[in-house]
Chimera marker file (.cmm) of the C-alpha trace (Angstrom):
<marker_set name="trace">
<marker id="1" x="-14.278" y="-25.394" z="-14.041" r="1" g="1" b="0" radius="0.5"/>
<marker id="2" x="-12.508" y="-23.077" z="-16.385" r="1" g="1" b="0" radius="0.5"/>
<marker id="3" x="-14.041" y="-19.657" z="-17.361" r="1" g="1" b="0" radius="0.5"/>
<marker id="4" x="-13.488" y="-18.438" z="-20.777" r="1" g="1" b="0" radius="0.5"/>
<marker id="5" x="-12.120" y="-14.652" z="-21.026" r="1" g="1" b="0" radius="0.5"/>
<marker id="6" x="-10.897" y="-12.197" z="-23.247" r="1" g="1" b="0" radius="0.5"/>
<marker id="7" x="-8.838" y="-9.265" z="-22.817" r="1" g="1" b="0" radius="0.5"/>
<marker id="8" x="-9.934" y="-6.234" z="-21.588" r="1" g="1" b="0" radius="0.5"/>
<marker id="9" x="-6.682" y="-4.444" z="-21.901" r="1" g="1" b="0" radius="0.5"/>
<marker id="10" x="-3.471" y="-3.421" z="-20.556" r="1" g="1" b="0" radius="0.5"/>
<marker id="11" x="-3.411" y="-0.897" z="-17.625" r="1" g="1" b="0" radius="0.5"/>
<marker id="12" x="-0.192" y="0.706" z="-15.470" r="1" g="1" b="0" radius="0.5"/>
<marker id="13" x="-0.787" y="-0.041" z="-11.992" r="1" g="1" b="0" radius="0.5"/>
<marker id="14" x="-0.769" y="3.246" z="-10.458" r="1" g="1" b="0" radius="0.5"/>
<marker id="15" x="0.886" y="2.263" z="-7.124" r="1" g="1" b="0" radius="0.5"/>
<marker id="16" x="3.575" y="-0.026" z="-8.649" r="1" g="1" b="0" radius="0.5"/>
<marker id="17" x="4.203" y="1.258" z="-12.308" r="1" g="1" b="0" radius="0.5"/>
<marker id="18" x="4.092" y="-2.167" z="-13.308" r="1" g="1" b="0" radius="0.5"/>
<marker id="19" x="1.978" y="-3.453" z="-16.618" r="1" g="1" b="0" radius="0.5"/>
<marker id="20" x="-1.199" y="-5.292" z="-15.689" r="1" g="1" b="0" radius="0.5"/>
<marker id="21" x="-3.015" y="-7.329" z="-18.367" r="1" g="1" b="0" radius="0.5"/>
<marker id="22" x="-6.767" y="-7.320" z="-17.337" r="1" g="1" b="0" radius="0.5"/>
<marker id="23" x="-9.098" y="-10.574" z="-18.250" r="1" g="1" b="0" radius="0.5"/>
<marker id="24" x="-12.957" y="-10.458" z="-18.431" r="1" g="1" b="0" radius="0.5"/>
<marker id="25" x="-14.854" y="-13.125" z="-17.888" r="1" g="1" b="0" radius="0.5"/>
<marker id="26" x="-17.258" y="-12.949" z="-21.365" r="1" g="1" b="0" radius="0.5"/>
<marker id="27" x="-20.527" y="-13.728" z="-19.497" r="1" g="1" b="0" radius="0.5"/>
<marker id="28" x="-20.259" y="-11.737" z="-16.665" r="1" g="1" b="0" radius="0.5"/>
<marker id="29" x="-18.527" y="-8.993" z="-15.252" r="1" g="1" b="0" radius="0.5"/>
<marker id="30" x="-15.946" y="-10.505" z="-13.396" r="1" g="1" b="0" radius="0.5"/>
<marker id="31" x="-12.030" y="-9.401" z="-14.454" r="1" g="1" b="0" radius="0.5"/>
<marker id="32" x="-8.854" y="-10.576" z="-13.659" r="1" g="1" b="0" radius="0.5"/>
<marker id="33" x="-5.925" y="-8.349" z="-13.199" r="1" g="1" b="0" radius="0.5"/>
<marker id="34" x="-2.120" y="-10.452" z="-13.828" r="1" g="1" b="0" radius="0.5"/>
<marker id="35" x="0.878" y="-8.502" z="-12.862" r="1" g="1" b="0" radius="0.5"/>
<marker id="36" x="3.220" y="-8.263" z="-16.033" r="1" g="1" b="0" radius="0.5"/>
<marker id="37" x="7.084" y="-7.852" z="-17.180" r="1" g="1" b="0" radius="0.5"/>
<marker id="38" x="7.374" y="-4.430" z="-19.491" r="1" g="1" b="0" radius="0.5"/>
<marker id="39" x="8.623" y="-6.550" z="-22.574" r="1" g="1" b="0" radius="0.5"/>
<marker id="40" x="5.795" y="-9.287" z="-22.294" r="1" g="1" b="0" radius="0.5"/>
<marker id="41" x="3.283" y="-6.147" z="-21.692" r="1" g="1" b="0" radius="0.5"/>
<marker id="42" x="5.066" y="-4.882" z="-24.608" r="1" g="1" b="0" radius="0.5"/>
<marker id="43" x="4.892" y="-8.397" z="-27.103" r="1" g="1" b="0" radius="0.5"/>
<marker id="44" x="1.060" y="-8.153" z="-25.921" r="1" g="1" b="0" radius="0.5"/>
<marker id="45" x="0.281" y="-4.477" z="-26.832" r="1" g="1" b="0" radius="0.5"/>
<marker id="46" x="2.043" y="-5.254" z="-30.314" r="1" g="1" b="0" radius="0.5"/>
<marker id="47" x="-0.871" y="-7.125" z="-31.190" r="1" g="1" b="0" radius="0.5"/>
<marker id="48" x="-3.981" y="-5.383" z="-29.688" r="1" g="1" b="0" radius="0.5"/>
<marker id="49" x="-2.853" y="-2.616" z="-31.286" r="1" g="1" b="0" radius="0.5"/>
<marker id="50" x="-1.803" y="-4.140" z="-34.633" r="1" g="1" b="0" radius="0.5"/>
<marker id="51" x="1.933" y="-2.820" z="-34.690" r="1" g="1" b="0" radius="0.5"/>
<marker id="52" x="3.734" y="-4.953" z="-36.764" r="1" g="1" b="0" radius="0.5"/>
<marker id="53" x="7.871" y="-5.537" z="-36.574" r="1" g="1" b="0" radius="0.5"/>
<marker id="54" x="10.258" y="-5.819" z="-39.242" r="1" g="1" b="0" radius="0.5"/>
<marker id="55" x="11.835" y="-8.812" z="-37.531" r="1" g="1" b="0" radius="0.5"/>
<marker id="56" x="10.575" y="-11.255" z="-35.742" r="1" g="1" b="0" radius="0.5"/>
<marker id="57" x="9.551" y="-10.504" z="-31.701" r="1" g="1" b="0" radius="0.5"/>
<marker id="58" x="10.601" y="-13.625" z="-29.286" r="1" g="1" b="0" radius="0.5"/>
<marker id="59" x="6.583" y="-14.959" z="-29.129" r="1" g="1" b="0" radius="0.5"/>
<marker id="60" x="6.781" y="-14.411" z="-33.139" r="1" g="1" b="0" radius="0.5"/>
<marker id="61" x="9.624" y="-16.915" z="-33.454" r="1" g="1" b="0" radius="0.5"/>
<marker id="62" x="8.298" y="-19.359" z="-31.098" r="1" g="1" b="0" radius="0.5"/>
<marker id="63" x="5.038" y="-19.285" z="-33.549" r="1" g="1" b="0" radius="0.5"/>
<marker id="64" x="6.892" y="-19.649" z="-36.232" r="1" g="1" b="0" radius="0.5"/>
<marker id="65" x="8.457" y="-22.509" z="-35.061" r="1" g="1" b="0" radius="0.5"/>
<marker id="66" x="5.567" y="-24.363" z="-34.148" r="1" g="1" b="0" radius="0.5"/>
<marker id="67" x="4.020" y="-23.118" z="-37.539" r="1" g="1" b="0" radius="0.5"/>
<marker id="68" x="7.100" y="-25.390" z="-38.832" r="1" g="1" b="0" radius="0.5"/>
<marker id="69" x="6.607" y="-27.779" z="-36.873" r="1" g="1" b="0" radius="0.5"/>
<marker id="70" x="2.589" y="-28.234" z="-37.599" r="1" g="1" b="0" radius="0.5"/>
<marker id="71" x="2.096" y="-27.614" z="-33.386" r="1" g="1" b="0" radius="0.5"/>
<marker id="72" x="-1.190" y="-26.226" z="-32.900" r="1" g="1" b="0" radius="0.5"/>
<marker id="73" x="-2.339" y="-23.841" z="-29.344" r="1" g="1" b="0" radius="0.5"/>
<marker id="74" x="-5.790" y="-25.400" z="-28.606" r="1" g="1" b="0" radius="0.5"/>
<marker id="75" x="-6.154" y="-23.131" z="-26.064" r="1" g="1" b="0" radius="0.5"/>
<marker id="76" x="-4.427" y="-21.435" z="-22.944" r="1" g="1" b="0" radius="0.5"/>
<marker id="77" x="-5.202" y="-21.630" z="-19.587" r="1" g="1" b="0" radius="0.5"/>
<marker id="78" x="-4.419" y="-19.676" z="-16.451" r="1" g="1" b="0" radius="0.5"/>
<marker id="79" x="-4.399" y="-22.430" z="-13.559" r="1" g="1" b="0" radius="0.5"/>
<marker id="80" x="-2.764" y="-21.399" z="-10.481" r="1" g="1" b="0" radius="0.5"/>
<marker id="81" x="-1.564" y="-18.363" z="-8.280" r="1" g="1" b="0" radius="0.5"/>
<marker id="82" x="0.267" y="-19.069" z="-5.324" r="1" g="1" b="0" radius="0.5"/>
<marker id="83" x="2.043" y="-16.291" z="-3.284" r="1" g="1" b="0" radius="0.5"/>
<marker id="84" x="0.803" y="-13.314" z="-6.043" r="1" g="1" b="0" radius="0.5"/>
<marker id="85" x="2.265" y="-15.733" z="-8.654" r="1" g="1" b="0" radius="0.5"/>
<marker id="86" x="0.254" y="-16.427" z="-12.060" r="1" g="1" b="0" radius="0.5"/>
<marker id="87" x="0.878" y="-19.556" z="-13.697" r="1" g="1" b="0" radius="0.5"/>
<marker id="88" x="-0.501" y="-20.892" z="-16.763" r="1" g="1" b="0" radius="0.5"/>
<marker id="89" x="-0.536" y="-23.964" z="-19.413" r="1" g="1" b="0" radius="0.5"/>
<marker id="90" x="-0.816" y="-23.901" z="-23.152" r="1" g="1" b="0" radius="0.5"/>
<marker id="91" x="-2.132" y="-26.699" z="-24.212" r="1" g="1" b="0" radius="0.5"/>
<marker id="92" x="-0.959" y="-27.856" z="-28.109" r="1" g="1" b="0" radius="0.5"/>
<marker id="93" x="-1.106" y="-30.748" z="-30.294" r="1" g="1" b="0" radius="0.5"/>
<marker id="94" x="1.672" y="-32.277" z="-32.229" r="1" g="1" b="0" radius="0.5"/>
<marker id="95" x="1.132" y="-35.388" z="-34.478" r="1" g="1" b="0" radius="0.5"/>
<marker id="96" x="-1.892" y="-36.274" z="-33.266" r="1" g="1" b="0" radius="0.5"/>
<marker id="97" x="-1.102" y="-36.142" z="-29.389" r="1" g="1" b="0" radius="0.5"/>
<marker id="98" x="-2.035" y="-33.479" z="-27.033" r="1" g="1" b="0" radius="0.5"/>
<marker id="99" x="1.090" y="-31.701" z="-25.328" r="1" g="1" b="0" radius="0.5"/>
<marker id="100" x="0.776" y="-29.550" z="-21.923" r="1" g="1" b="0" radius="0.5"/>
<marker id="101" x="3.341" y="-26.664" z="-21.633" r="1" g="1" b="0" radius="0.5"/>
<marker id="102" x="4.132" y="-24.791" z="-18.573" r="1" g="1" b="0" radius="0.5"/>
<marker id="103" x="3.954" y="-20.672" z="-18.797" r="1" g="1" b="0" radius="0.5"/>
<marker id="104" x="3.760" y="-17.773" z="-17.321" r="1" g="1" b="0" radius="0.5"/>
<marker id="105" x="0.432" y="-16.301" z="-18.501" r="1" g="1" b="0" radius="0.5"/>
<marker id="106" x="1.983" y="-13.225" z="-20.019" r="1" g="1" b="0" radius="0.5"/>
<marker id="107" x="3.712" y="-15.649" z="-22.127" r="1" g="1" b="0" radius="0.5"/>
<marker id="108" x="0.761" y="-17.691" z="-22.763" r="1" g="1" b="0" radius="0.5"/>
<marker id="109" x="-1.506" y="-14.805" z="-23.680" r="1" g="1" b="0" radius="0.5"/>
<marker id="110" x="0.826" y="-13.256" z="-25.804" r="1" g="1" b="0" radius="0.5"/>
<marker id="111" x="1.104" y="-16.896" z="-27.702" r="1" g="1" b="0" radius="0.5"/>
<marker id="112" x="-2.712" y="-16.675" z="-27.774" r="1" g="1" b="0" radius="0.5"/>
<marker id="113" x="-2.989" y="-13.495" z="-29.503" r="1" g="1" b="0" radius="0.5"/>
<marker id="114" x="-1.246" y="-14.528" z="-32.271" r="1" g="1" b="0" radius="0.5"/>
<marker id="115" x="-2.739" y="-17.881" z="-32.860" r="1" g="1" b="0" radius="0.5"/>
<marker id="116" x="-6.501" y="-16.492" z="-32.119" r="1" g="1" b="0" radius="0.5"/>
<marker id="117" x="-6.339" y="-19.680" z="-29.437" r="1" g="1" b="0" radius="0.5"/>
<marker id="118" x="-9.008" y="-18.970" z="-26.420" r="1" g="1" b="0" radius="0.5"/>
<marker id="119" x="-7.542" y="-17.616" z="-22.991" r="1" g="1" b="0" radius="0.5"/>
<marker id="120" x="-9.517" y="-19.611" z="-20.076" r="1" g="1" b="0" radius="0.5"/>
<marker id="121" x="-8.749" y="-19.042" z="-16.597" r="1" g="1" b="0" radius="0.5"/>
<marker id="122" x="-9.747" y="-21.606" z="-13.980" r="1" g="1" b="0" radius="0.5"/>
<marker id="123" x="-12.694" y="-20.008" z="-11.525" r="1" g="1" b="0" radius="0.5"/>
<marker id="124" x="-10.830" y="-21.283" z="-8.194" r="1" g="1" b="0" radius="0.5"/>
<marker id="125" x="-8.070" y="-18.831" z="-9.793" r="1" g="1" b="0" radius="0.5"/>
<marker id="126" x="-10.843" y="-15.684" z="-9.719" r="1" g="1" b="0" radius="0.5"/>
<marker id="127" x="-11.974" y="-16.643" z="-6.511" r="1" g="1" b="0" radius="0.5"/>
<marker id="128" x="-8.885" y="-16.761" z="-5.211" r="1" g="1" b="0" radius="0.5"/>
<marker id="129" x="-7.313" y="-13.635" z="-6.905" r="1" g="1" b="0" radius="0.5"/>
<marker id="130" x="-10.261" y="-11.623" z="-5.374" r="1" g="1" b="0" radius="0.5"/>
<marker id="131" x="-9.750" y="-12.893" z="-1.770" r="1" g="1" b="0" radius="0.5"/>
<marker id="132" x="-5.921" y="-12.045" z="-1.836" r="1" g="1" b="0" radius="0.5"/>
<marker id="133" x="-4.127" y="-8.884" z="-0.541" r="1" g="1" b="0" radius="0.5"/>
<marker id="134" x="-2.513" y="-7.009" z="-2.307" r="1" g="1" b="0" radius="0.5"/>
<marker id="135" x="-0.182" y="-4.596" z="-0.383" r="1" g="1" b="0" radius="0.5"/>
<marker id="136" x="2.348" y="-3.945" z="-2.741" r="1" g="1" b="0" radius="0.5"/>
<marker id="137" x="0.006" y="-2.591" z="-5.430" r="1" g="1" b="0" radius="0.5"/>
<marker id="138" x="-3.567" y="-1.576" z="-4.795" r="1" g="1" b="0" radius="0.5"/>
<marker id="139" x="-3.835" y="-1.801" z="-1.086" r="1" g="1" b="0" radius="0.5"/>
<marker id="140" x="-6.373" y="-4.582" z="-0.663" r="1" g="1" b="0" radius="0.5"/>
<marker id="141" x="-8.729" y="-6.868" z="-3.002" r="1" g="1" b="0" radius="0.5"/>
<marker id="142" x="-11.550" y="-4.286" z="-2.374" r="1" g="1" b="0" radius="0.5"/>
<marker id="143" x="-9.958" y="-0.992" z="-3.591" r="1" g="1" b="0" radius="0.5"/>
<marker id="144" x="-8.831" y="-3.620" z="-6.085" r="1" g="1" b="0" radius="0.5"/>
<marker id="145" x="-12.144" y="-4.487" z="-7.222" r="1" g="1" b="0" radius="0.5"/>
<marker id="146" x="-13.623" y="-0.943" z="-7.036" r="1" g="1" b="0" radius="0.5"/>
<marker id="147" x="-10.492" y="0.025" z="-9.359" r="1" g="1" b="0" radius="0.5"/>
<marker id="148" x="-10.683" y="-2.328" z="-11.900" r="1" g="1" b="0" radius="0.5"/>
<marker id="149" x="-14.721" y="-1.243" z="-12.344" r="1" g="1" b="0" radius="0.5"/>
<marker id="150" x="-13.956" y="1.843" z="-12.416" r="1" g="1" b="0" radius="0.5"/>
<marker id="151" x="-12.221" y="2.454" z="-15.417" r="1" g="1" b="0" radius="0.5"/>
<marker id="152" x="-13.585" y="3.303" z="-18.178" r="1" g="1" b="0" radius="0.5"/>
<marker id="153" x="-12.464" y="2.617" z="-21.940" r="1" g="1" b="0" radius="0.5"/>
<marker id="154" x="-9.957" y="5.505" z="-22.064" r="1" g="1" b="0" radius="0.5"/>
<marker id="155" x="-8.222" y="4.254" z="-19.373" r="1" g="1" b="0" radius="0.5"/>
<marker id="156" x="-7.198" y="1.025" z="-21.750" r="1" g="1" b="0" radius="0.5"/>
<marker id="157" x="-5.686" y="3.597" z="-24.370" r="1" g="1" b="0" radius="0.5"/>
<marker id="158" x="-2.512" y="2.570" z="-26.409" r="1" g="1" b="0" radius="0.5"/>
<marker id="159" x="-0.285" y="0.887" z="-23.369" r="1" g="1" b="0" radius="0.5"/>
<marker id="160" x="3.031" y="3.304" z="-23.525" r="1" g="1" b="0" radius="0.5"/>
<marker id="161" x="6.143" y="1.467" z="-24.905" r="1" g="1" b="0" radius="0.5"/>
<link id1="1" id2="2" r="1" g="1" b="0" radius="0.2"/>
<link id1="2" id2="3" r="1" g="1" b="0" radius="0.2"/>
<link id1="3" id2="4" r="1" g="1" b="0" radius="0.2"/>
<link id1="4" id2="5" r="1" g="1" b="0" radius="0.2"/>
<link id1="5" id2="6" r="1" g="1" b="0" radius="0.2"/>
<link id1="6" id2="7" r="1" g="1" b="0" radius="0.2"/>
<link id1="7" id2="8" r="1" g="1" b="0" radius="0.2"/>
<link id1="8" id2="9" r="1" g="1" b="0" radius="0.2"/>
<link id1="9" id2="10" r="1" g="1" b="0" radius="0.2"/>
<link id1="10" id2="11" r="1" g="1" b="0" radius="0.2"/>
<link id1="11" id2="12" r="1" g="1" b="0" radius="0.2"/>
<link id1="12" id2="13" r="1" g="1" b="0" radius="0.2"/>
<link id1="13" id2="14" r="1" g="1" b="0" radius="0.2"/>
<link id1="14" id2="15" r="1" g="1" b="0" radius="0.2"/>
<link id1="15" id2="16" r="1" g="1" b="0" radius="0.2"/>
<link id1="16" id2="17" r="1" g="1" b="0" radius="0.2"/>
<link id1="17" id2="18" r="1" g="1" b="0" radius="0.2"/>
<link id1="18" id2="19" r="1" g="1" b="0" radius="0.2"/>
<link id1="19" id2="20" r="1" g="1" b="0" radius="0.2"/>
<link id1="20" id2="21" r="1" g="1" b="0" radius="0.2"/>
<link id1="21" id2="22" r="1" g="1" b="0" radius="0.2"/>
<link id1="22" id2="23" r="1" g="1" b="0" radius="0.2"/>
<link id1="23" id2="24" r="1" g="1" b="0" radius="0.2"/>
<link id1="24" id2="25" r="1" g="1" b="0" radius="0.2"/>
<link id1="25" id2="26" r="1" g="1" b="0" radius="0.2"/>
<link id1="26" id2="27" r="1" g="1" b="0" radius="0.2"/>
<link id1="27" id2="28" r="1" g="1" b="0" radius="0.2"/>
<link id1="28" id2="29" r="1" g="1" b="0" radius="0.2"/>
<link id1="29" id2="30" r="1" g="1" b="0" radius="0.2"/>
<link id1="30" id2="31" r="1" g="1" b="0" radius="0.2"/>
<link id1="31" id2="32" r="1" g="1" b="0" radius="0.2"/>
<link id1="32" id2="33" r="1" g="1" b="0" radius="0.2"/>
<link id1="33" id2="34" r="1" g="1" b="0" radius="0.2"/>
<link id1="34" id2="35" r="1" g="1" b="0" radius="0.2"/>
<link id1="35" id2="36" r="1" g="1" b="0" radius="0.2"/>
<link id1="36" id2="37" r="1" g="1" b="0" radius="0.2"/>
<link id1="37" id2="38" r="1" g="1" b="0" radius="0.2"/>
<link id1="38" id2="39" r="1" g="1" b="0" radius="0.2"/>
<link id1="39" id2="40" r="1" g="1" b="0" radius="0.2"/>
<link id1="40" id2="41" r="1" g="1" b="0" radius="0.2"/>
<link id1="41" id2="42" r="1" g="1" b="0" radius="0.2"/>
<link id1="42" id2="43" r="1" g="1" b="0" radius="0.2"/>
<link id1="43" id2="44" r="1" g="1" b="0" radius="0.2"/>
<link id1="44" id2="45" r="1" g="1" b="0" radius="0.2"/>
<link id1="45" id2="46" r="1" g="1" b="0" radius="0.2"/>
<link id1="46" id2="47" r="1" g="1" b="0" radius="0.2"/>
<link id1="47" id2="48" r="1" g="1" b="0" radius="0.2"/>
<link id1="48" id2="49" r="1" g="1" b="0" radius="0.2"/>
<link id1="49" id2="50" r="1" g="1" b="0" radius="0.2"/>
<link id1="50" id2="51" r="1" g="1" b="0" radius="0.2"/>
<link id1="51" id2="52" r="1" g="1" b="0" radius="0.2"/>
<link id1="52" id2="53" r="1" g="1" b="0" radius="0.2"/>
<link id1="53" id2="54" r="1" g="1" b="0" radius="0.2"/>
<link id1="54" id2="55" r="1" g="1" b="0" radius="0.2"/>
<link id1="55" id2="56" r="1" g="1" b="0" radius="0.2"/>
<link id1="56" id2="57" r="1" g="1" b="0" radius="0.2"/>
<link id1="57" id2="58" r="1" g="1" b="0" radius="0.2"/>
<link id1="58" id2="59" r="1" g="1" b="0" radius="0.2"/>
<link id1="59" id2="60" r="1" g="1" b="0" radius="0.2"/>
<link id1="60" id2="61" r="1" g="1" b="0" radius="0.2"/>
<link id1="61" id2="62" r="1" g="1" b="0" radius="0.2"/>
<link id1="62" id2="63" r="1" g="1" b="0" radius="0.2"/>
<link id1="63" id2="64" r="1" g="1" b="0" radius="0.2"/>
<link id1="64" id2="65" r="1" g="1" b="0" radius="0.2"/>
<link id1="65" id2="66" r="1" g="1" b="0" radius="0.2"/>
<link id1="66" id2="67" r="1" g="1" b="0" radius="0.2"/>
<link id1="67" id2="68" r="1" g="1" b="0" radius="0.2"/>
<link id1="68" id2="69" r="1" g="1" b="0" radius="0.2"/>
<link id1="69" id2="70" r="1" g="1" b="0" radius="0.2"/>
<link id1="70" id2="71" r="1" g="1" b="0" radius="0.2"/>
<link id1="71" id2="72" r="1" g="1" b="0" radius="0.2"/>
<link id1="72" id2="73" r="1" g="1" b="0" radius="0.2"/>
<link id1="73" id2="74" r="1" g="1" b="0" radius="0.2"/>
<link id1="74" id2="75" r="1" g="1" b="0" radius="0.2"/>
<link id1="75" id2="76" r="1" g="1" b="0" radius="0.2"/>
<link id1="76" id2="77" r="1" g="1" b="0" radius="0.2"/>
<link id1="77" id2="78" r="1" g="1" b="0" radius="0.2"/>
<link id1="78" id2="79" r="1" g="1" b="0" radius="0.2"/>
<link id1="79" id2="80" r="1" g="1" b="0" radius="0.2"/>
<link id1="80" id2="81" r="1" g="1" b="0" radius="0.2"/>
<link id1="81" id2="82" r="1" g="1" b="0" radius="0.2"/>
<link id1="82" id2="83" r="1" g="1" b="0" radius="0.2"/>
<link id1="83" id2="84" r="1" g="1" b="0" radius="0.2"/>
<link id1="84" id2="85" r="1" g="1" b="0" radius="0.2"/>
<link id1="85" id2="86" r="1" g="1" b="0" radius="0.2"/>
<link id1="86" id2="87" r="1" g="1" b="0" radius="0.2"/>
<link id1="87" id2="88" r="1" g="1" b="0" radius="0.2"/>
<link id1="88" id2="89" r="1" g="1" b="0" radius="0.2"/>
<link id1="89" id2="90" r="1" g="1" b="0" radius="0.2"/>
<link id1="90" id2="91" r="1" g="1" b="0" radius="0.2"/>
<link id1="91" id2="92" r="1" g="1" b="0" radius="0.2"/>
<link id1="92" id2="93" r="1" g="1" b="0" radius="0.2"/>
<link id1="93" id2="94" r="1" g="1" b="0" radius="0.2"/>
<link id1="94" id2="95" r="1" g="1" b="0" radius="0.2"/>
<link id1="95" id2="96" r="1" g="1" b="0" radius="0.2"/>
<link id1="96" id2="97" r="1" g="1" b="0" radius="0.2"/>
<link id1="97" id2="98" r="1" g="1" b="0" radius="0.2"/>
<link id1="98" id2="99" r="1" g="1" b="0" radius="0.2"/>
<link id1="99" id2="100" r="1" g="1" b="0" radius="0.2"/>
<link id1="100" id2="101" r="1" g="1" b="0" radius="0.2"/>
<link id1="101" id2="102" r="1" g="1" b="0" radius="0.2"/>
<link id1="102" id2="103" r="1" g="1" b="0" radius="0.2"/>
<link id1="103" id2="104" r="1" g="1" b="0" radius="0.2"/>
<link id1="104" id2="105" r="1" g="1" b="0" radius="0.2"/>
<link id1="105" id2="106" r="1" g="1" b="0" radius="0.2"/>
<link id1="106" id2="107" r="1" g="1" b="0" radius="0.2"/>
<link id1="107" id2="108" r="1" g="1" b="0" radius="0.2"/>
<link id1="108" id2="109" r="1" g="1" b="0" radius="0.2"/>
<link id1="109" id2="110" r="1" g="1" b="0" radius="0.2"/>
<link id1="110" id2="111" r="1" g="1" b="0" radius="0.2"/>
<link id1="111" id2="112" r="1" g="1" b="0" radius="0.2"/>
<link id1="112" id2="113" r="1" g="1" b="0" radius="0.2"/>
<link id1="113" id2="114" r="1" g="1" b="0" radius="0.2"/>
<link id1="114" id2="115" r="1" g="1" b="0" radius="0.2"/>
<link id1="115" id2="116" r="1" g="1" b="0" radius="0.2"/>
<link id1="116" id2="117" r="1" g="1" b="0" radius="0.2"/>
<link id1="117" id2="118" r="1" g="1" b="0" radius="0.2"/>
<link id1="118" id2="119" r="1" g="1" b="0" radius="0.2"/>
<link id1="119" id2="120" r="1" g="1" b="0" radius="0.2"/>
<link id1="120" id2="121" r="1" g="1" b="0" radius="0.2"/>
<link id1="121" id2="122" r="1" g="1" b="0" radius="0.2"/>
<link id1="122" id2="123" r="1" g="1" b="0" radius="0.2"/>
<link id1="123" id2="124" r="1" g="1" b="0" radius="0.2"/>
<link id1="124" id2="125" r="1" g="1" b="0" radius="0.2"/>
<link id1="125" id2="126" r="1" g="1" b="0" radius="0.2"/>
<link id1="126" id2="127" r="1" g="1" b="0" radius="0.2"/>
<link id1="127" id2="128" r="1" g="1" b="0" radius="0.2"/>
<link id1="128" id2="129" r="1" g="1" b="0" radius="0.2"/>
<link id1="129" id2="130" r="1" g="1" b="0" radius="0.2"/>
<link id1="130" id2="131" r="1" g="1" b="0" radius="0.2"/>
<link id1="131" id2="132" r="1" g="1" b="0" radius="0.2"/>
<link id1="132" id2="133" r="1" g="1" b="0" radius="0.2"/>
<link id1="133" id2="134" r="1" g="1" b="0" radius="0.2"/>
<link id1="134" id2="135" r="1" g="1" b="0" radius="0.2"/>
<link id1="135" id2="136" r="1" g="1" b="0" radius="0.2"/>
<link id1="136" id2="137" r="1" g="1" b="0" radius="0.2"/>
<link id1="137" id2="138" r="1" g="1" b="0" radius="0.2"/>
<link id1="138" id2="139" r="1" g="1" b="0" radius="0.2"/>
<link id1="139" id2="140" r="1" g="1" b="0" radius="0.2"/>
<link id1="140" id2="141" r="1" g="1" b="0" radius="0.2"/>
<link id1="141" id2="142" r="1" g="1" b="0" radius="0.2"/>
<link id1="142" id2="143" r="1" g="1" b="0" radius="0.2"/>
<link id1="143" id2="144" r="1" g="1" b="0" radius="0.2"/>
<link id1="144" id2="145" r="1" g="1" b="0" radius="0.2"/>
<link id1="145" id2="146" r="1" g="1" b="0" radius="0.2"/>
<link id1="146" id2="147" r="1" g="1" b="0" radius="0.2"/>
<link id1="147" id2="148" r="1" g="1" b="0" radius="0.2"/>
<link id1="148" id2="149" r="1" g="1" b="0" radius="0.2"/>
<link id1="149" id2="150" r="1" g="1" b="0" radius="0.2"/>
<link id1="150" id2="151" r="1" g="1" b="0" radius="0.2"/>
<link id1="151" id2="152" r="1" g="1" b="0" radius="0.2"/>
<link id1="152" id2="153" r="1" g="1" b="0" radius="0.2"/>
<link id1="153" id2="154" r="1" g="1" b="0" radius="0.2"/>
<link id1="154" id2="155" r="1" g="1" b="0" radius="0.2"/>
<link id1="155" id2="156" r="1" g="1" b="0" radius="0.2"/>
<link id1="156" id2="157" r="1" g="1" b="0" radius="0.2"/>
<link id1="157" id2="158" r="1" g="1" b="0" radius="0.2"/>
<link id1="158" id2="159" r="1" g="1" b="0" radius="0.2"/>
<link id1="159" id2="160" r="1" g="1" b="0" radius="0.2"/>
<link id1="160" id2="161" r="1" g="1" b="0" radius="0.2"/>
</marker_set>
């Protein structure tokens, strides 16, 4: 089953450094924290916080192309993590036939901000993400958890680039 979510914001881990884009589930209080590259964190807080470019950004030109091309994002979809790893699908059409892509979800989400195309996550994804350790950032899934409630609106100010 796939759970609809939007984005709650972009947060710095404070262990790691590293970016961390943070889903919520839209009819409930469940979130989703994905690990993140600085530029993809970066082609994602262009849009939340309505910066445009004089020249087209890398996820720009890859709309643009498909703008060209009359390919449409239906939707994207985060669908697996394995070892800590996010990985996610966009799912298109072109002429009438449905195309699957494979993405990283920083990627995808960053395609799905500029289209306005849904971000879904599949629930055996949550369920997993909250049972996994994570040792290298926050120290397990429960300080984790207790974290990611914790902040408050504030904490999701403009994302530093």
């Amino acid at each position: 089953m796939q759970i609809e979510m939007k984005i709650k914001g972009l947060v710095v881990d404070p262990i790691s450094k590293m970016p961390i884009i943070v889903l919520e589930d839209k009819d409930s209080e469940r979130m989703l924290p994905i690990w993140i590259g600085v530029f993809e964190a970066n082609a994602i807080a262009l849009m939340i916080e309505n910066i445009s470019t004089p020249r087209p950004m890398t996820h720009d030109l890859i709309i643009n192309i498909f703008d060209n091309l009359n390919v449409v994002i239906d939707k994207v979809v985060v669908n697996d993590v394995r070892d800590n790893t996010f990985y996610a699908l966009i799912y298109c059409r072109y002429q009438g036939q449905s195309l699957v892509i494979d993405s990283r979800p920083s990627d995808a989400i960053a395609l799905s901000l500029r289209t306005h195309a849904p971000i879904f996550v599949e629930e055996d994804v949550v369920d997993k993400t909250l049972s996994l350790k994570f040792d290298e950032n926050l120290e397990d899934s429960e300080n984790l958890t207790k974290w990611l409630k914790g902040l408050k609106p504030e904490d999701f100010g403009k994302y530093k680039m």
